[in-house]
C-alpha positions in Angstrom: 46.8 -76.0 4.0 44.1 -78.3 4.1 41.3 -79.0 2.0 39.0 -78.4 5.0 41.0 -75.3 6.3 40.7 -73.9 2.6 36.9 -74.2 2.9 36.6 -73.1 6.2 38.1 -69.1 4.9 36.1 -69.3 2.0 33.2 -69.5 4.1 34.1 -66.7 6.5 34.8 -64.6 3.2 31.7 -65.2 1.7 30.0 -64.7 5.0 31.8 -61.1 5.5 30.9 -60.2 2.0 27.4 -60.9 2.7 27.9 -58.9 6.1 29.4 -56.2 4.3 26.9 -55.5 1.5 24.0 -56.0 4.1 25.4 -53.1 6.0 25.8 -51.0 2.7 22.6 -52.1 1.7 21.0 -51.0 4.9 22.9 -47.6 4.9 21.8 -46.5 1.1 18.0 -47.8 1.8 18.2 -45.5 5.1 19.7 -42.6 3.1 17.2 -43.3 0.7 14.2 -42.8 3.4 15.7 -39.9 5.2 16.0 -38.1 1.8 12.6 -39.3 0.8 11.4 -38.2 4.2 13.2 -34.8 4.2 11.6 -34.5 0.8 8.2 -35.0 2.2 9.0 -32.8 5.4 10.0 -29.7 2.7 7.3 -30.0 0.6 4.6 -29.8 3.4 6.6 -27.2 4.9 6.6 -25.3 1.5 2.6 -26.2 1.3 2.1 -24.5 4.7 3.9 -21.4 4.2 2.1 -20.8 1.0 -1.0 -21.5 2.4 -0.1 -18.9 5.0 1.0 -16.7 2.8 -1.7 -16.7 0.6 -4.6 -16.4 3.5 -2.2 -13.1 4.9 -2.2 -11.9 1.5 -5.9 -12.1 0.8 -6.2 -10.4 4.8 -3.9 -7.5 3.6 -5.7 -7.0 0.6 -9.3 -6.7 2.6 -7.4 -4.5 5.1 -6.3 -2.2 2.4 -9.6 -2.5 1.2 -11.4 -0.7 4.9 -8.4 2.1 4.2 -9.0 2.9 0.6 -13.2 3.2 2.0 -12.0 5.4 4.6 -10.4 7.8 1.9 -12.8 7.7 -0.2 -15.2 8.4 2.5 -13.5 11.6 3.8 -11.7 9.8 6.6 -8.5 10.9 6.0 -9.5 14.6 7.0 -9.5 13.5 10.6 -5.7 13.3 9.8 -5.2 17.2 10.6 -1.1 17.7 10.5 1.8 15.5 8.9 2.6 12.8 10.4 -0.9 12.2 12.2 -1.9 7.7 11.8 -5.1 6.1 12.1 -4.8 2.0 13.3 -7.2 -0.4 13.4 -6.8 -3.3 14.1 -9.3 -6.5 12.3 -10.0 -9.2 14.0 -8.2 -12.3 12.8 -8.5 -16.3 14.2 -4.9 -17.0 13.2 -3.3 -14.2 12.8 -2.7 -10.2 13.2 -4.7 -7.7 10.6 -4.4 -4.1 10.8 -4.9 -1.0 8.5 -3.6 2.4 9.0 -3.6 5.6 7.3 -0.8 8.3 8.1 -0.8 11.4 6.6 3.2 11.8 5.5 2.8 15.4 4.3 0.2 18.2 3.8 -0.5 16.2 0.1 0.4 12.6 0.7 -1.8 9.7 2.1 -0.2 6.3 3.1 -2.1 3.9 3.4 -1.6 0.3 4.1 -2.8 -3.1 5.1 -1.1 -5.7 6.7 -1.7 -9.4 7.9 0.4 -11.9 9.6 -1.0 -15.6 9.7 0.5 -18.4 11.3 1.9 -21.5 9.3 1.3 -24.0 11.7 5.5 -24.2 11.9 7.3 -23.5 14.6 8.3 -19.7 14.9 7.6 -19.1 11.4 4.4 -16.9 10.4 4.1 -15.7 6.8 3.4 -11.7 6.5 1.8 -9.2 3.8 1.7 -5.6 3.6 -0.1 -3.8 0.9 0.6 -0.3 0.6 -0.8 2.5 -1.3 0.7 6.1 -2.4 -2.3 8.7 -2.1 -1.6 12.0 -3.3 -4.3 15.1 -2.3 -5.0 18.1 -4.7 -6.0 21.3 -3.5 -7.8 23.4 -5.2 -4.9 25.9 -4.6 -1.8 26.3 -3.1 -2.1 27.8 0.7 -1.8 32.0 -0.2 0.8 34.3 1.0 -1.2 37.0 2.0 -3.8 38.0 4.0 -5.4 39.9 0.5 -4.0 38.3 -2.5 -5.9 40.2 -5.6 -5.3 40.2 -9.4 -4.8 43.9 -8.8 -3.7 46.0 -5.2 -6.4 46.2 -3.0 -7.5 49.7 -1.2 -7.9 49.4 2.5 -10.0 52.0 4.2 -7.7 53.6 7.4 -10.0 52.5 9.6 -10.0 48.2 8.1 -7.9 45.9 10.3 -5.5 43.3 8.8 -3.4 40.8 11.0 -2.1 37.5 11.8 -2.9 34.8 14.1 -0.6 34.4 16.8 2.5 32.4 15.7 2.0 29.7 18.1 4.0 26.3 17.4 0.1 25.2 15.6 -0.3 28.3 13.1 3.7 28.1 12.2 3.2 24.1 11.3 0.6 25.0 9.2 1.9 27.5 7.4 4.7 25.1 6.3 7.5 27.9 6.3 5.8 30.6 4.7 5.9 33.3 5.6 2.8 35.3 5.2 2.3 39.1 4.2 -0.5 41.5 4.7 -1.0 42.3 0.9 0.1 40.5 -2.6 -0.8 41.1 -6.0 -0.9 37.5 -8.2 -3.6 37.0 -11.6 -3.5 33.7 -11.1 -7.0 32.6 -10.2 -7.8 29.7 -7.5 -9.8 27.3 -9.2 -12.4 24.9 -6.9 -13.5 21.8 -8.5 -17.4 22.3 -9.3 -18.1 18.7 -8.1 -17.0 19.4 -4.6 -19.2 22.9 -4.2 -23.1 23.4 -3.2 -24.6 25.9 -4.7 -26.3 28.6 -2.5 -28.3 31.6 -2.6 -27.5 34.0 0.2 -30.8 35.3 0.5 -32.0 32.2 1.9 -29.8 31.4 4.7 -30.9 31.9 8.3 -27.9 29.7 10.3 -24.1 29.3 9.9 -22.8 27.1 7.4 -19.9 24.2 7.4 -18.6 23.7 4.1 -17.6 24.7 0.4 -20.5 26.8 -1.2 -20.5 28.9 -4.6 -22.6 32.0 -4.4 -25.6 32.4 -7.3 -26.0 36.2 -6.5 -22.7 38.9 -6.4 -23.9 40.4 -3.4 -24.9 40.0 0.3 -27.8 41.5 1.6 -28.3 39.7 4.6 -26.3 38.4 7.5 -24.0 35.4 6.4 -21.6 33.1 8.3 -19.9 30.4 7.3 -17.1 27.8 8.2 -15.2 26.7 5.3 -15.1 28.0 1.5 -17.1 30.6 -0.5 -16.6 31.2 -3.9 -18.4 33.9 -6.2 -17.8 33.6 -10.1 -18.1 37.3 -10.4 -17.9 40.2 -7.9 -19.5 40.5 -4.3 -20.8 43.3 -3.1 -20.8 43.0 0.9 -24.1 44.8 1.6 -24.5 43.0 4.8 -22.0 41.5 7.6 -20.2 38.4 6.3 -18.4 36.4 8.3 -16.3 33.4 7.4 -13.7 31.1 9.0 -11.1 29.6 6.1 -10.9 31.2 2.7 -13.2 33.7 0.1 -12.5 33.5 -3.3 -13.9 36.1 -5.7 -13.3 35.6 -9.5 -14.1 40.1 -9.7 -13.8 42.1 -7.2 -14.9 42.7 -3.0 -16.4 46.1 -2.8 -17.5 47.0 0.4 -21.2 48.4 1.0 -22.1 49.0 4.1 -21.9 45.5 5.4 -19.1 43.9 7.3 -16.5 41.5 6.1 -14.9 39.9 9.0 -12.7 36.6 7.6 -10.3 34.5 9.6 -8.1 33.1 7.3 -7.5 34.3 3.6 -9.5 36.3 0.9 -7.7 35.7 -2.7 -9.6 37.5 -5.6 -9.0 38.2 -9.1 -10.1 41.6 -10.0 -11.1 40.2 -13.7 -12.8 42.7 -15.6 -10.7 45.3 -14.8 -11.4 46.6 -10.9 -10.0 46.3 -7.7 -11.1 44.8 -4.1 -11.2 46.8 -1.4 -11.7 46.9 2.5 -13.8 49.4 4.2 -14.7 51.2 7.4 -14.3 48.0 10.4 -13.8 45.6 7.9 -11.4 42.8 9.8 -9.1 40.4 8.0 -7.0 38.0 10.1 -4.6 35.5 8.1 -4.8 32.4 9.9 -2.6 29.4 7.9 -4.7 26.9 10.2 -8.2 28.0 9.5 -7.1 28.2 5.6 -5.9 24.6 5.4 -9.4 23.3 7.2 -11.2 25.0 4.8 -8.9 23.7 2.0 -9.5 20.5 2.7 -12.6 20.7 2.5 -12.4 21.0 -1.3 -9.5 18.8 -2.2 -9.7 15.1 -3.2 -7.5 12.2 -3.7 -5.9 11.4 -6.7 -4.7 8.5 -8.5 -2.4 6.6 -6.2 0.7 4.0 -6.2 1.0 0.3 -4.9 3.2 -1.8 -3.9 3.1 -5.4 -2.2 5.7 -6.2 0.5 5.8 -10.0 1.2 7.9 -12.8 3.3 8.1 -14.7 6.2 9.0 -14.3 10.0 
């Protein structure tokens, strides 16, 4: 081979080398920027959806905030039966907020707020829903009986005790029991003090609507009332008395001339020794619906359970 031939291929090796490790060169510097760029692309699409999620997190924990008010304000007594929901929606620029309340049972509140917010990615919204556990205490559990008394009670021939019609309402409420017209149980119902006003009988002129604990043990003038009433000792029904949901007596009922009409329950103790009894047109009617109204009426929340759900969509 010649001299010149011999130069001529190490040339064109040197010049494919070259070729070679400029096309390397260019493929690792390209990997280099797409990884760089995909780096970049993650990272602000990490940045967005945490910025979403955080703004539909702060919106759920307002919304739960309007639910817990509405508790606390009494709302959740609109919620009459199990399985009754309150929604409202909050307005929201980039997203959905809503809170609801939904009454699960007869003594469980579930409330929750949730929030949606857009990331600013395609199809993907970050979402948060707070929920809370809300349990209800009554002041008793829903009675048995028409009468329920620490001792039997003694119902004059000419009294009246019955049952509301059992009507696809009255049988939800009463929950499956099955009600009777008399029981005997010395357990007392007890009525938290902070949710009772204090009334004198004497004094009242026009039907009342809510829970009420009697200063004097006897009625001398014509009461009625839709709700509770409670006497701490006996009552002596001297005059017509007429309530819709539940009496409770810590003594005794004795009737005296007046007229005891009640549409729901009467539960009394007989402490001190007596009994209750019913006289000449006195009318009970057990009525599981009108009980639980007036029921609710003195039961309050108690301490709840959270829990956070979170993620995207």
């Amino acid at each position: 081979m010649s001299p010149f031939a011999d130069r001529s291929c190490r040339a064109s090796a040197r010049g494919g080398f070259a070729l070679l490790l400029a096309l390397v060169t260019t493929v690792v510097v390209g990997l280099c920027v797409l990884a760089l760029w995909q780096t970049q692309a993650g990272a602000l699409r990490h940045d967005r959806l945490r910025t979403a999620a955080v703004k539909a997190g702060s919106d759920a924990d307002s919304a739960l905030a309007v639910a817990v008010a509405g508790v606390l304000g009494g709302g959740w007594r609109s919620l009459t039966v199990p399985g009754a929901t309150q929604v409202t929606r909050i307005p929201s620029a980039d997203g959905v907020v809503s809170t609801s309340m939904v009454r699960l049972g007869w003594a469980t509140l579930l409330l929750r707020g949730a929030a949606s917010e857009r990331s600013g990615l395609q199809s993907v919204s970050a979402f948060a829903d707070d929920r809370l556990l809300v349990p209800l205490v009554a002041p008793f559990a829903v009675p048995a009986a028409a009468l329920t008394g620490g001792r039997a009670w003694t119902v004059d021939a000419a009294a009246i005790v019955g049952f509301a019609p059992a009507v696809p309402a009255e049988m939800r409420c009463r929950d499956g029991v099955l009600p009777g017209m008399v029981a005997i149980d010395s357990a007392m119902a007890r009525i938290d003090p902070a949710l009772v006003t204090r009334l004198d009988p004497d004094t009242v002129t026009a039907p009342l609507v809510g829970v009420f604990r009697l200063i004097r043990d006897r009625i001398i003038r014509p009461l009625v009332v839709d709700g509770m009433v409670e006497s701490v000792t006996g009552l002596s029904v001297q005059a017509d008395l007429q309530i819709a949901g539940v009496l409770v007596v810590h003594g005794s009922v004795q009737p005296a001339g007046g007229r005891l009409d009640v549409t729901g329950a009467v539960i009394t103790s007989d402490s001190g020794g007596g009994h209750s009894g019913l006289g000449n047109g006195d009318r009970i009617r057990y009525d599981a619906c009108a009980i639980r109204r007036a029921m609710e009426r003195a039961t309050r929340p108690a301490p709840a359970v959270a829990w956070t759900v979170v993620g995207r969509s």
